[in-house]
N, C-alpha and C positions, 0 to 999 in steps of 0.2 A: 060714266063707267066705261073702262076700256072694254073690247071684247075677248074672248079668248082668243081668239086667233092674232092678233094684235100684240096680247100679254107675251104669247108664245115669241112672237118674230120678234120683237124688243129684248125678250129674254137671251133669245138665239145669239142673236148679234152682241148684248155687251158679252157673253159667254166667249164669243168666239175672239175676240179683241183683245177680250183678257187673260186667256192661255195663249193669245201671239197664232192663233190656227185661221184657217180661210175657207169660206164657203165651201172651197171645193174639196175638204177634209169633211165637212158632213156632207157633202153632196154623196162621196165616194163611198160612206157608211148606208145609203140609201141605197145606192144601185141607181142613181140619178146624174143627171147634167148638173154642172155648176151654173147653166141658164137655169136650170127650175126648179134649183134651191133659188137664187136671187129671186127667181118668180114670187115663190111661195114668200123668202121674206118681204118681199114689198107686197105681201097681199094680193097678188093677181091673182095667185094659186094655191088652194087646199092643203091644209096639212090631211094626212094621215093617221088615224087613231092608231094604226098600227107601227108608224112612223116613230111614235113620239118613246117609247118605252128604247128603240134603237139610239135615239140622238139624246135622250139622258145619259142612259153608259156611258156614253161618249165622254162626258163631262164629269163621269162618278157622280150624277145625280138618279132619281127615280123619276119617274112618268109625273107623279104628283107634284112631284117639287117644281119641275118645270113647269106644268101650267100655272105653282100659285106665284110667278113671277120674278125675277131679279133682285127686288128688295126682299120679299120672304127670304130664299136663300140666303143672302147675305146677313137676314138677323137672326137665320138662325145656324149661322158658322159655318154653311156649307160650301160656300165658293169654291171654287177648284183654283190650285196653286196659280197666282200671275204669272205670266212669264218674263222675264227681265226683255226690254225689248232692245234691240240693238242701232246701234246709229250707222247708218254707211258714210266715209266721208271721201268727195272725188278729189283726185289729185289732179293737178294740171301739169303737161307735159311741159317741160321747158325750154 
């Protein structure tokens, strides 16, 4: 069984991949470094109980939804819109 803290930072990251946003978009909703959001996703570093109720909003989810993980939301229709993601393509000078 995974842990909570685990479920959370799994959750985090496909969240954040899938509206096309980057750590340091929930880092900035924290009042934190984009080192210690990364921290906290790789598990070095503690979420916060009071954290978590801020980085749902974020995603138009609740506190609950988040910790029951990735797949619950998604079975039960709440994902947040994907976002189309774009391709860069480099030109060569000639």
């Amino acid at each position: 069984m995974e842990s909570l803290e685990a479920t959370i930072n799994e959750t985090l990251r496909l969240l954040i991949t899938r509206v096309g946003g980057r750590q340091s978009d929930v880092a900035e909703i924290l009042g934190i470094t984009q080192s210690s959001m990364s921290q906290r996703l790789l598990g070095h570093s503690t979420w916060k109980v009071d954290d978590l109720p801020k980085v749902a909003a974020h995603f138009g989810l609740t506190a609950s939804e988040l910790i029951s993980g990735y797949a619950a939301i998604a079975a039960a229709g709440r994902l947040p819109v994907a976002r189309a993601r774009t391709t860069r393509t480099r030109t060569r000078a000639a």
